[in-house]
C-alpha positions in Angstrom: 0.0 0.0 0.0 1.2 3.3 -0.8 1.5 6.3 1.2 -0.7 8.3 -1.4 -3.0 5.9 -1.8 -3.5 6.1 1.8 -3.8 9.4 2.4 -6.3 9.4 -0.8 -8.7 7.0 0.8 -9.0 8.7 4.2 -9.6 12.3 2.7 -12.1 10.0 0.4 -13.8 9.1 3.6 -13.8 12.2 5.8 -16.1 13.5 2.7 -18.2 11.0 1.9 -19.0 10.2 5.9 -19.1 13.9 7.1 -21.2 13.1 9.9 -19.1 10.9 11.7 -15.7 12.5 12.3 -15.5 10.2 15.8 -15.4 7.3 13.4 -13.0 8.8 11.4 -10.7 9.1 13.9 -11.0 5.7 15.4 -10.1 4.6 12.2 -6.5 6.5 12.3 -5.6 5.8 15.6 -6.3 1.7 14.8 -4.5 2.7 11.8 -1.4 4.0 13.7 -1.5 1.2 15.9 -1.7 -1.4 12.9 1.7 0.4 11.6 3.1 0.7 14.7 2.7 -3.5 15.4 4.4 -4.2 11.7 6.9 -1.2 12.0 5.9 0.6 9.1 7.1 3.8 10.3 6.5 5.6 6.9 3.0 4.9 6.5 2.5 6.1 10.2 3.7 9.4 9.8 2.0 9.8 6.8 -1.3 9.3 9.1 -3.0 13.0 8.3 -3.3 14.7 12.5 -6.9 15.1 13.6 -6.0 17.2 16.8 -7.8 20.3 16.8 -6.3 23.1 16.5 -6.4 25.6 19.2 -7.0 28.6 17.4 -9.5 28.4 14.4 -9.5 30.7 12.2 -12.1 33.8 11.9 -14.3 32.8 8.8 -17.2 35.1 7.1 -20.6 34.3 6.4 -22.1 34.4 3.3 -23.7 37.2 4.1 -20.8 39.1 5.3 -19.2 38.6 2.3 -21.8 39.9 0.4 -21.6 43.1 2.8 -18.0 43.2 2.3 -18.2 42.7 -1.4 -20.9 45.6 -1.8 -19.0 48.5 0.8 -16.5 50.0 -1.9 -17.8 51.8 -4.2 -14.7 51.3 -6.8 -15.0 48.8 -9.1 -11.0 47.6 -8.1 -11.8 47.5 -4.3 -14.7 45.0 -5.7 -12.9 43.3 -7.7 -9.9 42.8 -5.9 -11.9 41.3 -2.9 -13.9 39.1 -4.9 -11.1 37.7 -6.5 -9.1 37.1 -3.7 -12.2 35.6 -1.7 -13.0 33.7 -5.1 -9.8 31.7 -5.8 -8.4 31.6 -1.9 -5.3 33.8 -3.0 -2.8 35.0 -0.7 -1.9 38.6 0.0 1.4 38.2 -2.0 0.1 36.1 -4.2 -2.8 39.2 -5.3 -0.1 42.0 -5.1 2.5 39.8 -7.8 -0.7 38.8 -10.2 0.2 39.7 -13.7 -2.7 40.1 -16.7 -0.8 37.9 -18.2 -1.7 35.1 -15.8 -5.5 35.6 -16.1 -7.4 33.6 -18.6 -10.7 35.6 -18.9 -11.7 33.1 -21.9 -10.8 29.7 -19.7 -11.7 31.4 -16.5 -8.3 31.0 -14.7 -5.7 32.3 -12.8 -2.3 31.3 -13.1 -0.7 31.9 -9.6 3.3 31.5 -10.5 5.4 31.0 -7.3 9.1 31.6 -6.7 11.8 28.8 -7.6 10.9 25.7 -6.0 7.7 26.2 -5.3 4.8 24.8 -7.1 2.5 27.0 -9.8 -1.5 26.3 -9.7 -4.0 27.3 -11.6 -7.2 28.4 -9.7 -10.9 28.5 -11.2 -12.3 31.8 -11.0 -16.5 32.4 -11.1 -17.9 34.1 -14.3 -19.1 37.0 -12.0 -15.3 37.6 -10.9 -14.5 37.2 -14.4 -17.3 40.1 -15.5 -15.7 42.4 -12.7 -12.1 41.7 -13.7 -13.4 42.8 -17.6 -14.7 45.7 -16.4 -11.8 46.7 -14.3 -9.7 46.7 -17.0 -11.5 49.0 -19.3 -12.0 51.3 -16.4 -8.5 51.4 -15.0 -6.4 50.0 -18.1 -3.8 48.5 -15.8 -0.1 48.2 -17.5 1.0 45.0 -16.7 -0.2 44.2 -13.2 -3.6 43.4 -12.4 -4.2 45.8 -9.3 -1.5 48.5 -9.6 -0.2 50.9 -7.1 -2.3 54.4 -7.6 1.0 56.6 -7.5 3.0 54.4 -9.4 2.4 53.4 -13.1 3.3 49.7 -13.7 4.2 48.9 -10.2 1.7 46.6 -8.2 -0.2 47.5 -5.4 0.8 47.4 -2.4 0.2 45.0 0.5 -0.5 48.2 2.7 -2.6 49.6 0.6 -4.5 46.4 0.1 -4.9 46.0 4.1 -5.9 49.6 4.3 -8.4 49.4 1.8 -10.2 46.1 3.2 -10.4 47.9 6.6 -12.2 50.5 4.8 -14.6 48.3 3.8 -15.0 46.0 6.4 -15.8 49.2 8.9 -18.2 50.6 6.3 -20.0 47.2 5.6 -20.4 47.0 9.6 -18.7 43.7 9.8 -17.7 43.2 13.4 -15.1 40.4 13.3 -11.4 41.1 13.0 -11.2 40.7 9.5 -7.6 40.9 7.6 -6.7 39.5 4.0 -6.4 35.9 4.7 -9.6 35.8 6.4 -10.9 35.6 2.4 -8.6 33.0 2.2 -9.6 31.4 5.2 -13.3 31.8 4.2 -13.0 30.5 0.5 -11.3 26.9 1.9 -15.0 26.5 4.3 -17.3 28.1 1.7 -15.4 25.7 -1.2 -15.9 22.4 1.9 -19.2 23.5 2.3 -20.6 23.5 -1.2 -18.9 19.9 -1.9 -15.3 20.2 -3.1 -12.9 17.1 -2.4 -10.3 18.2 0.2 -7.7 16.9 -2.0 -8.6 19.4 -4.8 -8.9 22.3 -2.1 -5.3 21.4 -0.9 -4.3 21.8 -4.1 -6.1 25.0 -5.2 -5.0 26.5 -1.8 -1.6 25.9 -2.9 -1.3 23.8 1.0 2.3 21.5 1.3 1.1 19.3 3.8 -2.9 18.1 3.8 -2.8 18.8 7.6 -3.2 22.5 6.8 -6.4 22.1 4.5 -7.5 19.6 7.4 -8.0 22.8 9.8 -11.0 23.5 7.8 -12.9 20.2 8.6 -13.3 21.6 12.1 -15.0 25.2 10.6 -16.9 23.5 7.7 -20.5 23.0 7.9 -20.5 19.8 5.5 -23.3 19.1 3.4 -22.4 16.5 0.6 -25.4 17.6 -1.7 -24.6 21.2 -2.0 -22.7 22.4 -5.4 -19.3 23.8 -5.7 -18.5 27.8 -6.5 -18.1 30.3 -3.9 -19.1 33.3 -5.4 -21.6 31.6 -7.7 -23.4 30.5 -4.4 -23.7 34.0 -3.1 -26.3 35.0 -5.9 -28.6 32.3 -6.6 -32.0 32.9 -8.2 -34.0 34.5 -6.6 -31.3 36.7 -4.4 -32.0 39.9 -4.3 
């Protein structure tokens, strides 16, 4: 048995038997024993951790992220957060995004990483995809996506970014201590909620080790019926 089959089964099973995460974890711990009995240290430490964390994350509500999404009245503030809420990007991640790397006909972002470090490619919703259109015949951004107001070419900031999203979180009346990863940290629930595989999350949250994406399990309200597509879920019909 290999360790990514392994690890490919369990993740399997945490999604398709939601309701029973006490199961799931008597499962790993017999698991760990069964390893530990015929010394296969390998697979044992490749056992994913099911120790809750001490700090969860804070995480928006839909609705919250609707109020968020509708404070700024520029379409870049609107964009920017939607995208970054969207595709789970990270602050560093937004600030480095190059036209280039978005594929309005295919729907994608390319997220390019330093040496060594993985690239992904991230879905984004056709409403993002409207915004990001219309930003761009607004602004007419050089190269970057979201550039820096004072400086031609240059990105934006991660300041200026943080500034701006406090700015809207105090004008949309949101009361939790909301920063730029809390987007993140809201698309990985909202994307568990609606039905993605953890695997495919771990991936499109660019995460190392699966233990990371795990953290979410303990925020997620699961529903296996409920459809993928964060922003797409914000506006069904009917939504005023």
């Amino acid at each position: 048995l290999e360790i990514g089959e392994l690890e490919e089964y369990l993740y399997l099973l945490i999604q398709r038997d939601t309701d029973s995460l006490s199961s799931f974890k008597h499962l790993v711990y017999g698991l760990r024993k069964l390893y530990q009995l015929f010394d296969k240290d390998e697979l044992h430490l490749a056992l994913p951790s099911i120790k809750r964390p001490d700090k969860l994350p804070v995480v928006l509500s839909k609705q919250e992220v609707k109020k968020l999404l509708k404070a700024p009245e520029r379409i870049l503030e609107k964009v920017m957060f939607a995208l970054t809420y969207d595709t789970g990007m990270r602050i560093d991640e937004l600030t480095n995004l190059l036209i280039s790397n978005v594929d309005l006909d295919r729907g994608q972002v390319h997220v390019r990483q330093p040496k060594n470090k993985k690239d992904r490619y991230i879905t984004m919703s056709s409403h993002v995809v409207r915004g990001i259109k219309k930003h761009l015949a607004l602004n007419d951004p050089k190269d970057y996506l979201f550039e820096s107001p004072t400086r031609k070419g240059m990105p934006i900031s991660k300041t200026r970014i943080r500034t701006l999203l406090k700015e809207a979180v105090e004008k949309s009346g949101i009361k939790k201590d909301v920063c730029v990863h809390t987007l993140r940290h809201t698309y990985a629930t909202h994307q568990l909620e609606a039905g993605q595989n953890i695997m495919v999350l771990k991936e499109s949250l660019g995460h190392v080790d699966i233990r990371t994406t795990l953290i979410y399990l303990h925020i997620a309200q699961l529903d296996p019926v409920r459809k993928f597509g964060c922003m797409e879920s914000l506006y069904v019909k009917g939504d005023g």
